[in-house]
GUDO-155930 format. One record per residue (C-alpha): residue in three letters; x, y, z; residue number from 1. Coordinates in steps of 0.1 Angstrom, whole numbers. Layout:
# GUDO-155930
<rest ALA, u X, v Y, w Z, nr NUM>;
...
//
This chain:
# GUDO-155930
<rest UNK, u -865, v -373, w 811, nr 1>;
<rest UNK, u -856, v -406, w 798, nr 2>;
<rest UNK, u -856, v -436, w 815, nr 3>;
<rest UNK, u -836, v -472, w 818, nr 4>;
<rest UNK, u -864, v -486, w 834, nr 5>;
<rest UNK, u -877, v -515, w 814, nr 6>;
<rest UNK, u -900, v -526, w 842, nr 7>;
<rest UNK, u -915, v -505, w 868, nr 8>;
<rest UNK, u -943, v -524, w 887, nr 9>;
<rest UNK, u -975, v -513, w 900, nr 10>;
<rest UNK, u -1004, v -531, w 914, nr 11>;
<rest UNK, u -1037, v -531, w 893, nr 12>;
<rest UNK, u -1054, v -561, w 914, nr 13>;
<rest UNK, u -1069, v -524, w 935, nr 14>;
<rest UNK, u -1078, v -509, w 902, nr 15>;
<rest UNK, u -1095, v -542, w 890, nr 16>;
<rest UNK, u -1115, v -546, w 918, nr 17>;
<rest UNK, u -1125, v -512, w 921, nr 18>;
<rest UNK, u -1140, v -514, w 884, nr 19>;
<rest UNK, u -1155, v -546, w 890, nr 20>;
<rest UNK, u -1177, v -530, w 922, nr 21>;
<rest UNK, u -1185, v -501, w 904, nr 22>;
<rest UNK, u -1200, v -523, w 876, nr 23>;
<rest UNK, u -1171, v -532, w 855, nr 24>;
<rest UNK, u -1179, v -560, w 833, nr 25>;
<rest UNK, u -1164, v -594, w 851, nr 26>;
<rest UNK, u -1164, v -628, w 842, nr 27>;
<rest UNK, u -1192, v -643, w 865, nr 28>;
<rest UNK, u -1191, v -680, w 878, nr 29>;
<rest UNK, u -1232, v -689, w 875, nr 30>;
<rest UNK, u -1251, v -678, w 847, nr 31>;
<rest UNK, u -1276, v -646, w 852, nr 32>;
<rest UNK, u -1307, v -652, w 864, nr 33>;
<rest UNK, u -1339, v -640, w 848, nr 34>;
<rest UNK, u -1341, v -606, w 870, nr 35>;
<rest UNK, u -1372, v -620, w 887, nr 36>;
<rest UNK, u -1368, v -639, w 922, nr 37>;
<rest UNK, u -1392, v -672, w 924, nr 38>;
<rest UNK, u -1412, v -677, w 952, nr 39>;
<rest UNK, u -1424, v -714, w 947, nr 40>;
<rest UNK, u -1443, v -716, w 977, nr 41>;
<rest UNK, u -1467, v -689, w 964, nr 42>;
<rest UNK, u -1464, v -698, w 924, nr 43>;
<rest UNK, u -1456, v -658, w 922, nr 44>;
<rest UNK, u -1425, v -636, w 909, nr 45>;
<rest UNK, u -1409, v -605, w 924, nr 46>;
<rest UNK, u -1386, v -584, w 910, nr 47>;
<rest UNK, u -1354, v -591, w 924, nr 48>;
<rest UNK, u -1337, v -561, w 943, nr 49>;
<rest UNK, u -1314, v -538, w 924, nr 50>;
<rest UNK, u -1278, v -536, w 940, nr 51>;
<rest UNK, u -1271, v -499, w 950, nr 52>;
<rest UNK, u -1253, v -476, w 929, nr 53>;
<rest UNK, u -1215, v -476, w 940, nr 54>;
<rest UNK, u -1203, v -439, w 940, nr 55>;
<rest UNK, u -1167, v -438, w 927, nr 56>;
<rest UNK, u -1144, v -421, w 947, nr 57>;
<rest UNK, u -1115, v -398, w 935, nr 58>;
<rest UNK, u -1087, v -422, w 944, nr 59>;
<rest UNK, u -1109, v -453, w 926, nr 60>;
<rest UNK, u -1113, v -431, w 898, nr 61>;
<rest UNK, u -1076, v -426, w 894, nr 62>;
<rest UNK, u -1072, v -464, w 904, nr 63>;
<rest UNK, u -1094, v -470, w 871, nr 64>;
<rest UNK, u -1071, v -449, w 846, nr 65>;
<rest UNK, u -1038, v -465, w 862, nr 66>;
<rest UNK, u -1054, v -500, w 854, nr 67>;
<rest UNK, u -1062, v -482, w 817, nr 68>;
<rest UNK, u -1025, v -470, w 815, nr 69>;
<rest UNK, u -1042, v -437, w 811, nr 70>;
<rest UNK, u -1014, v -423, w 835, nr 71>;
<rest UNK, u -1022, v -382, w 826, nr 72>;
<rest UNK, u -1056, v -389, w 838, nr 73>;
<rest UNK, u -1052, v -408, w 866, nr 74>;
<rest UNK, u -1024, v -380, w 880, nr 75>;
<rest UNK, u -1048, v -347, w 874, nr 76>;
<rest UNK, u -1073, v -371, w 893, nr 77>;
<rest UNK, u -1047, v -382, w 925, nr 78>;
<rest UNK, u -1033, v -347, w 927, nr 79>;
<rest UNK, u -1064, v -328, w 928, nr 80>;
<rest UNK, u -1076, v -346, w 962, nr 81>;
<rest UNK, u -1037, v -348, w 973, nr 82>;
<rest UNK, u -1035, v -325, w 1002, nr 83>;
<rest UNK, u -1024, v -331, w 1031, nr 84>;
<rest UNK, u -1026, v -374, w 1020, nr 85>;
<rest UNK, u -996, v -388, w 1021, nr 86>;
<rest UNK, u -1016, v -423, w 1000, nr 87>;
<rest UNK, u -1029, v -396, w 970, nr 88>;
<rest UNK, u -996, v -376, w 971, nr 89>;
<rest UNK, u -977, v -411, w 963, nr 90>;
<rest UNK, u -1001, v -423, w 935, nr 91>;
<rest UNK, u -998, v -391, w 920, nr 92>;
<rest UNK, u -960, v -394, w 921, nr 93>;
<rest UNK, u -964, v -432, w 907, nr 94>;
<rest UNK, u -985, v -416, w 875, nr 95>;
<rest UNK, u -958, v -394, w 868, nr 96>;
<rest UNK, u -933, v -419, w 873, nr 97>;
<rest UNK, u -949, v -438, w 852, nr 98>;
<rest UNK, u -948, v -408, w 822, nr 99>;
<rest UNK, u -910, v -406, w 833, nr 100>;
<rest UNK, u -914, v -373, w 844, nr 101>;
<rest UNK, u -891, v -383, w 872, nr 102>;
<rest UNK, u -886, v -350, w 883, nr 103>;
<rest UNK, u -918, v -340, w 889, nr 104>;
<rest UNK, u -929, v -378, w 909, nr 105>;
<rest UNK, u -899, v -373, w 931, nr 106>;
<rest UNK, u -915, v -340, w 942, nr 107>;
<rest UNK, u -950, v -358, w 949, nr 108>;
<rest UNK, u -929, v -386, w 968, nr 109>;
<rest UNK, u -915, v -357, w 988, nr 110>;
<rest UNK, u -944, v -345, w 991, nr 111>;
<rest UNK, u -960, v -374, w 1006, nr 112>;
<rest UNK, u -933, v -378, w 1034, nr 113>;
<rest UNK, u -937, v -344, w 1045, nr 114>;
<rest UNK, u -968, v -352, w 1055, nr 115>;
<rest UNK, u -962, v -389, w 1068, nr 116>;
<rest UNK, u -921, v -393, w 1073, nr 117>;
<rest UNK, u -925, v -425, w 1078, nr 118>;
<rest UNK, u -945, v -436, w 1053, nr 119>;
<rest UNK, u -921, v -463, w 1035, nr 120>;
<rest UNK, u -936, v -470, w 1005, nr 121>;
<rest UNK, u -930, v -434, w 995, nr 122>;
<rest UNK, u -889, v -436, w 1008, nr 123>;
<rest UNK, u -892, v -464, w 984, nr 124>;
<rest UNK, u -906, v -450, w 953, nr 125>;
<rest UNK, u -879, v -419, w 960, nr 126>;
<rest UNK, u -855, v -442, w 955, nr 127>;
<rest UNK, u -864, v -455, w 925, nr 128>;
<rest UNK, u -859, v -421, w 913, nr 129>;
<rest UNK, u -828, v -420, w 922, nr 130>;
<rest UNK, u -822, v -451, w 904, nr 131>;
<rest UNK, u -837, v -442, w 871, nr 132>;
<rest UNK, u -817, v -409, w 875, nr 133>;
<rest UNK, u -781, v -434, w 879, nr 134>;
<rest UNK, u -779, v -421, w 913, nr 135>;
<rest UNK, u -776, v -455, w 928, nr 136>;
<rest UNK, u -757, v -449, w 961, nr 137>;
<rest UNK, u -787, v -426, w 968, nr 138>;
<rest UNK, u -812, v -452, w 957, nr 139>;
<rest UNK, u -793, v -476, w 984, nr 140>;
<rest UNK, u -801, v -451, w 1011, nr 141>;
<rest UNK, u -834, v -445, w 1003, nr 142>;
<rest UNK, u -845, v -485, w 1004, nr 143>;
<rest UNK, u -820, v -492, w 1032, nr 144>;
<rest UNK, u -845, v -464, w 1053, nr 145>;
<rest UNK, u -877, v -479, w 1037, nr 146>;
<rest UNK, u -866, v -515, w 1052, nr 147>;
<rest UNK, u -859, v -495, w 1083, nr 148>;
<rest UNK, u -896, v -493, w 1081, nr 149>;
<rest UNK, u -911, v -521, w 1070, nr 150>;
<rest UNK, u -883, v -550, w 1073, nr 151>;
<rest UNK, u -909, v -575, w 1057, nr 152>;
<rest UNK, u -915, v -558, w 1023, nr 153>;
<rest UNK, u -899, v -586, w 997, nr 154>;
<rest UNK, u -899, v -560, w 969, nr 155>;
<rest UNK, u -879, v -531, w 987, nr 156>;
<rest UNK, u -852, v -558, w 990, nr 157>;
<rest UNK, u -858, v -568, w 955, nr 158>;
<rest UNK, u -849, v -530, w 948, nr 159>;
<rest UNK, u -818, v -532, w 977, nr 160>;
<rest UNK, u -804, v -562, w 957, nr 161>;
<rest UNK, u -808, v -541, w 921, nr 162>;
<rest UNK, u -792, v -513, w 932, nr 163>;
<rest UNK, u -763, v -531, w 945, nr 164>;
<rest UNK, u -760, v -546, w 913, nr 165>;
<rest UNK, u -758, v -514, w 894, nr 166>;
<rest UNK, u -727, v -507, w 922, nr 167>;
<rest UNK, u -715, v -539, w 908, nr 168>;
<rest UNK, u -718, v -549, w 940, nr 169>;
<rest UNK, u -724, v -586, w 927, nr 170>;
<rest UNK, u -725, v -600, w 968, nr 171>;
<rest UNK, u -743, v -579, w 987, nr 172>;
<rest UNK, u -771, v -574, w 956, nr 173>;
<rest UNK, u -772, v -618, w 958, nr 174>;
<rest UNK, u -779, v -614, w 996, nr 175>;
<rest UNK, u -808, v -586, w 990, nr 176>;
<rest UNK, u -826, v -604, w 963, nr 177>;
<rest UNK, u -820, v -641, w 983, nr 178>;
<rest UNK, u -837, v -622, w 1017, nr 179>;
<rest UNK, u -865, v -610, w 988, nr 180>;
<rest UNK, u -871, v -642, w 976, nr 181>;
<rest UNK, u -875, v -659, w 1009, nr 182>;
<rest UNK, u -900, v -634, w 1018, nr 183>;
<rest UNK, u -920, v -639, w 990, nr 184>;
<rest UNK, u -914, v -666, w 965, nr 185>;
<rest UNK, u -928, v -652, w 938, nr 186>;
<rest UNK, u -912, v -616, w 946, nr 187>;
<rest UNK, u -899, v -611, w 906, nr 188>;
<rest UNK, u -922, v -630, w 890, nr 189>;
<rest UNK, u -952, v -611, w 902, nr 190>;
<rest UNK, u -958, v -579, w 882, nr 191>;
<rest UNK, u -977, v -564, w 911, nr 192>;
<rest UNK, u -972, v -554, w 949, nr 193>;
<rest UNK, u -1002, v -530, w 968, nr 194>;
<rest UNK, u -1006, v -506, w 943, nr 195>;
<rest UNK, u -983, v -477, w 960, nr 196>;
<rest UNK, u -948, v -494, w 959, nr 197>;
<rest UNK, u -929, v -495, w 929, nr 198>;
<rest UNK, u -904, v -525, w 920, nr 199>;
<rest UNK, u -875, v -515, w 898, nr 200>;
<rest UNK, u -859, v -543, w 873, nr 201>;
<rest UNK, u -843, v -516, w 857, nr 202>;
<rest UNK, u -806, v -536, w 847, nr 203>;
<rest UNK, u -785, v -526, w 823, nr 204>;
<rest UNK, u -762, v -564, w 818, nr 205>;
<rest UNK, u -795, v -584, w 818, nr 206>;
<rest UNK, u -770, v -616, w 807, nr 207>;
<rest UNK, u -756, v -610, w 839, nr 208>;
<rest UNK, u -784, v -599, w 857, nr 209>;
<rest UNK, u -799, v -631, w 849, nr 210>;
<rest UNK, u -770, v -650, w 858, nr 211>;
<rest UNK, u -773, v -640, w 893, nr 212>;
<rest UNK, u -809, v -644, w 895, nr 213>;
<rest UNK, u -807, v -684, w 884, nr 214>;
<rest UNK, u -780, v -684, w 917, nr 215>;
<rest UNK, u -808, v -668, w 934, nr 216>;
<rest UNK, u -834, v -696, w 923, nr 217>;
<rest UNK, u -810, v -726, w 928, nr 218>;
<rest UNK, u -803, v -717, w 963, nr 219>;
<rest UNK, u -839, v -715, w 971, nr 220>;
<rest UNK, u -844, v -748, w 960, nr 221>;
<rest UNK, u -866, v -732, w 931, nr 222>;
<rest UNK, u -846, v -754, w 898, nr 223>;
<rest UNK, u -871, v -748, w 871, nr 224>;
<rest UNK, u -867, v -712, w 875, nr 225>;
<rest UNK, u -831, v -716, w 884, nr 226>;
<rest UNK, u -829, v -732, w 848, nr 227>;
<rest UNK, u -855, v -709, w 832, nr 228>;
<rest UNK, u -829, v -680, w 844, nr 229>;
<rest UNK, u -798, v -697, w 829, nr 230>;
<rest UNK, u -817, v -694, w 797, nr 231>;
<rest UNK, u -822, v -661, w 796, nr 232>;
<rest UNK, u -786, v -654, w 807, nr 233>;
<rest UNK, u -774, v -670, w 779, nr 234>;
<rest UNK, u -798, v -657, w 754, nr 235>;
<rest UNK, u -791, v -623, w 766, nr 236>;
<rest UNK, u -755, v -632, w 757, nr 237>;
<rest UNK, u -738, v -648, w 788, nr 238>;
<rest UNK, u -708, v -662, w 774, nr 239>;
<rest UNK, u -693, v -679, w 806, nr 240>;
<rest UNK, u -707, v -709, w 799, nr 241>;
<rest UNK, u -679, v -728, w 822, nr 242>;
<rest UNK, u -688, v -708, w 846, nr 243>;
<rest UNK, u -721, v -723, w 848, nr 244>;
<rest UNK, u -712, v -758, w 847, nr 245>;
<rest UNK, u -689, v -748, w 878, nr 246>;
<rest UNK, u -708, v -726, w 901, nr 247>;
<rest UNK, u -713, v -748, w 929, nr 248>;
<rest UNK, u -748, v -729, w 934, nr 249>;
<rest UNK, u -758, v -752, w 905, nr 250>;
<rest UNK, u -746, v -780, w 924, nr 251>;
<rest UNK, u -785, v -791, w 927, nr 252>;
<rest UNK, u -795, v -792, w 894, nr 253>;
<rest UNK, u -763, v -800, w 876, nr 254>;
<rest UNK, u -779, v -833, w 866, nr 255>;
<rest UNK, u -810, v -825, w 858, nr 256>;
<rest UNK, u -819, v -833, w 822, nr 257>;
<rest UNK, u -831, v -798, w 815, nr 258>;
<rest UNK, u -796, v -783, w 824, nr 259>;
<rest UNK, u -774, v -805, w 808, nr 260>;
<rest UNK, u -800, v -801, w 778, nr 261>;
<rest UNK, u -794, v -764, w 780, nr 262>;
<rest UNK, u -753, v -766, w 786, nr 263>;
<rest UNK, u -752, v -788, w 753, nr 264>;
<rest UNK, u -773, v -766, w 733, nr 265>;
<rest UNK, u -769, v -731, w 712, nr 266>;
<rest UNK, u -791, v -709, w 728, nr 267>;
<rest UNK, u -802, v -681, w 698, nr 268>;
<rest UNK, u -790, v -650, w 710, nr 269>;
<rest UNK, u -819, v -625, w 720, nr 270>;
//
């Protein structure tokens, strides 16, 4: 099944580190040494010790193939040391969200909270289903009951505030994303969370998406992203260009040089 998303974020920073402790080639910060230890006060050499073997478990393994956007992989590898985990059923859901074989994630999310009801991440991910599926009333309930559970989790309110905004619920979707972004200043700019929540920036009016988003920025106090966002809005075709100027949100940055550069200029049109 198709999919509006045109941003569905997962954490790789697990995946990375799990390749890099298995053996993964890293960037290192001092250069490698000879293999041999030196013991000056003898004038002799040893061998320096060999680090252990790190066995990789199934969950790393499927860590791995996420990271490689090998997504088939990495689900036969979740789902077939799933049962009765509520962490593997969820990643395995997450690879086949990731395929857009909604249906088949939202039964592994289900899945998941059969085993662990209150395991939020996974009320979360179900409603990003629902969101991808247009059902965005039931994507509302579903991350409404995931802050039920964890109240502190910036990117389920990220997900609140986008799914009030598909409702056209312009208000109550700036009052989600404004909680979001005071919980985590870098809530959607960051393409990652903990690796089993998914953030949905699924929007179909980006000009207006963006709009709100440079409201969000300005209030926070955040003007170079507040101006950044205006950009965008108006690349994306935002045509309200008075609107900008008079918005008291903008009150802040109204005369900074960058925004009355912008408000004089002809944005191309993305």
């Amino acid at each position: 099944m198709a999919s509006s998303s045109w941003f569905l974020a997962i954490s790789l920073a697990t995946a990375q580190a799990t390749f890099a402790a298995a053996g993964g080639q890293v960037a290192e910060s001092t250069p490698p040494h000879s293999g041999f230890l030196n013991t000056s006060d003898t004038g002799l050499t040893t061998p320096a010790p060999k680090k252990p073997a790190i066995a990789l478990t199934p969950e790393m393994r499927g860590d791995i193939f996420m990271a490689e956007k090998r997504f088939r992989e990495a689900a036969e590898m979740y789902g077939s040391n799933a049962t009765g985990s509520a962490l593997m059923l969820n990643k395995t859901g997450i690879a086949y969200h990731q395929m857009l074989q909604l249906s088949i994630a939202e039964k592994y999310y289900k899945a998941a909270l059969r085993v662990d009801p209150k395991y939020s991440e996974a009320v979360n991910n179900l409603g990003t289903v629902y969101y991808a599926k247009k059902s965005y009333r039931r994507a509302i309930s579903q991350y409404k009951k995931a802050l039920r559970l964890t109240p502190e989790a910036a990117s389920v309110w990220s997900n609140l505030g986008t799914g009030y905004f598909a409702r056209k619920d312009y208000e109550h979707a700036a009052e989600a994303w404004q909680t979001a972004l005071k919980l985590d200043p870098e809530v959607f700019e960051s393409r990652s969370t903990h690796g089993v929540l998914l953030q949905e920036r699924s929007v179909e009016e980006r000009a207006k998406y963006h709009y709100y988003m440079a409201q969000t920025y300005a209030k926070a106090g955040q003007n170079d992203r507040a101006v950044q966002y205006i950009r965008k809005a108006l690349e994306e075709g935002f045509k309200e260009r008075k609107k900008i100027e008079d918005d008291p949100a903008f009150a802040s940055i109204k005369d900074l040089p960058e925004f009355k550069e912008l408000m004089a200029s002809e944005p191309r049109v993305l």
